[in-house]
N, C-alpha and C positions, 0 to 999 in steps of 0.2 A: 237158281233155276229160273229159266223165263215161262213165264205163265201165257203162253200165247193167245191164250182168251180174251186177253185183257187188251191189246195191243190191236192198231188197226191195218187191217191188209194193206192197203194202200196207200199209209205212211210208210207200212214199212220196206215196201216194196221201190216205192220212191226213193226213201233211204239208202238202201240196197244199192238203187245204179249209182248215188254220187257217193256212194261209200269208197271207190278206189280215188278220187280226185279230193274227199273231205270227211273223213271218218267220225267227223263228233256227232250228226244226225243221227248216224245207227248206233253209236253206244246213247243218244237221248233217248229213242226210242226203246234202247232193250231194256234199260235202265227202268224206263216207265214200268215195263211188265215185269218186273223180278218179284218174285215170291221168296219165303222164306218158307215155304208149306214144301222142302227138299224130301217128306217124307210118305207125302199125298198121291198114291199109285194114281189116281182116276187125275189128277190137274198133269200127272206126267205121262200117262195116256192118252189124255185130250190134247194135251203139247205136242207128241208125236203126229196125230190127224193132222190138225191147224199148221203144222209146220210143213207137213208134206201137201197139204193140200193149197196154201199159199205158193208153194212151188209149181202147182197144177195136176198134182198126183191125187186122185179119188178115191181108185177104184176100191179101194178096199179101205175097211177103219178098223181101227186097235183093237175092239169090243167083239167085232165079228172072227178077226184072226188068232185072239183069245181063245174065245169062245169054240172053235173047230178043236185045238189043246187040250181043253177038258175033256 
């Protein structure tokens, strides 16, 4: 699982556009961030935010749309 906390926006974002022309950057980078914590709800919670919000997606976070669930 990638731990997206770990990892930084803007490598990986950079990554990301030469990833169709040179793919080893973005498997370095994801590499970087691998956890082996596959069983830790809150780093795979926080992984979802970080990941969509990297994308530029905010408006909502995991904790809050949880949280309405209960």
């Amino acid at each position: 699982m990638v731990d997206w906390n770990k990892g930084d926006k803007e490598d990986y974002l950079l990554a990301m556009e030469r990833s169709p022309i040179r793919d080893t950057e973005i498997k370095h980078v994801l590499k970087q961030a691998l956890t082996p914590d596959t069983d830790n709800r809150q780093v795979f919670m926080k992984g979802l935010d970080n990941s969509y919000w990297y994308g530029g997606y905010n408006l909502y976070r995991t904790a809050d749309l949880v949280a309405q669930d209960s």
